[in-house]
C-alpha positions in Angstrom: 133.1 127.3 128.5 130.1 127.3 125.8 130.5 126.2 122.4 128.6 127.8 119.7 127.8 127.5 116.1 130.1 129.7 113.9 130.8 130.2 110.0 133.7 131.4 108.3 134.2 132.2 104.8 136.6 133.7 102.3 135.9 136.9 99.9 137.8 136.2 96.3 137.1 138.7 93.2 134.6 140.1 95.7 132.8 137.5 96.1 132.1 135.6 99.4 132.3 132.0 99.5 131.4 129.6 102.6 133.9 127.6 104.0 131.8 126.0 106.5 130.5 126.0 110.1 132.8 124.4 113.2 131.8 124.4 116.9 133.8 127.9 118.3 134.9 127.8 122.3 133.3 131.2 124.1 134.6 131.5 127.2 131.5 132.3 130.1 134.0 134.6 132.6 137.4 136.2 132.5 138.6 133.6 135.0 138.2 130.6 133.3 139.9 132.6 129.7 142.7 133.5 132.6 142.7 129.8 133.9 142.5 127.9 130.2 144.9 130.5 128.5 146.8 131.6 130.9 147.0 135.2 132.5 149.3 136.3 129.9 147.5 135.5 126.8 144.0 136.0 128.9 145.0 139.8 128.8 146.7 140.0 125.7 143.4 138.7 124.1 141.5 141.4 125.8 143.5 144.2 125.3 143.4 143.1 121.6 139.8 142.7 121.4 139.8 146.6 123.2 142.3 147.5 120.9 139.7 146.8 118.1 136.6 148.7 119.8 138.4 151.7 120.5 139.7 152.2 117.2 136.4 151.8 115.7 135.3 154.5 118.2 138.5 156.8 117.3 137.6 156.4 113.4 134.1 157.1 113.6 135.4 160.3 115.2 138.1 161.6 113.3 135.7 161.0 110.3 133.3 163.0 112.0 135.8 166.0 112.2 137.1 165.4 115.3 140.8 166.6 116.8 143.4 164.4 118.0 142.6 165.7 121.6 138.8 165.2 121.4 139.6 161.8 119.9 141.7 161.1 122.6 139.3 162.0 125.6 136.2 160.2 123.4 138.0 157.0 123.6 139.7 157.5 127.0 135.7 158.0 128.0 134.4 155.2 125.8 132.6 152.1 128.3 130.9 149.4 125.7 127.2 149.6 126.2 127.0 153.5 127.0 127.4 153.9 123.5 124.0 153.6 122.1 122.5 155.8 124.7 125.3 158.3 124.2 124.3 158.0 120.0 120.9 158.3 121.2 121.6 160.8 123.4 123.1 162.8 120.6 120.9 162.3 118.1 117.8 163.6 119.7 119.8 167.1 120.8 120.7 167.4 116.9 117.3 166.6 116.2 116.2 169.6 118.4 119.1 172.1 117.0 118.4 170.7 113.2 114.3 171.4 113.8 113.8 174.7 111.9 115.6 172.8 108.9 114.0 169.3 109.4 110.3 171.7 109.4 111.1 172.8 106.0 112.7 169.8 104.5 110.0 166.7 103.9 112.7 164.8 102.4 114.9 165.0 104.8 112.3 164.4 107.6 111.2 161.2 106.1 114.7 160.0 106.0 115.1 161.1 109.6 112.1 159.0 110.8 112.9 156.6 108.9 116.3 155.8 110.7 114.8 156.1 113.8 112.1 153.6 113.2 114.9 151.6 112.1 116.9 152.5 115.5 120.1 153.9 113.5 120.6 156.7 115.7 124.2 156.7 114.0 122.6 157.2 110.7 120.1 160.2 111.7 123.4 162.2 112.9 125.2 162.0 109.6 121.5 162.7 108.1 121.9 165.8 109.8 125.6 166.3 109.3 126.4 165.6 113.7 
């Protein structure tokens, strides 16, 4: 187990205020979480924490227009880390589709290079309307 530096703080009236900084426990492998924890918690931890990143991926999906079903077999798809490239991977095609209206719109292409100089591949598909 490693310890690292953390911060937590409190947001009141909408504004953020500091608590302070403690020493937070970050367990190096799934067998020592398993062995400290326990196997029970271990995996309830985990499928919480998985819990979390699929919904994000789920949202970002229904807001994009998606149906249940293609929601469903985006997140039964989803592996952490594939993610970017898939974004990337996606951005570029709608890049290509989107080229006769990124030729005639300056504004727009300066935007679009813009987040990609800026590696927001997420933000250069809702540029586009992906």
């Amino acid at each position: 187990m490693k310890y690292v530096k953390d911060e937590v703080s409190v947001k009141k009236e909408g504004v953020l205020r500091k608590l302070g900084t403690y020493e937070c426990p970050i367990f190096e492998s799934v067998p020592e979480a398993a062995k400290y924890l326990g196997d029970g918690t271990a995996l309830a931890v985990l499928n919480k924490s998985w819990k979390v990143l699929v919904q994000a991926v789920a949202r970002r999906a229904f807001q994009g227009g998606k149906t249940s079903e293609e929601v469903s077999k985006m997140v039964k798809d989803y592996r952490p880390g594939q993610q970017k490239t898939a974004v990337k991977k996606r951005a570029a095609d709608a890049i290509v589709r989107k080229s006769a209206i990124l030729s005639k719109n300056v504004e727009l292409q300066g935007k679009v290079s813009d987040a990609i100089a800026r590696n927001k591949w997420a933000e250069v598909l809702e540029l586009l309307g992906e």
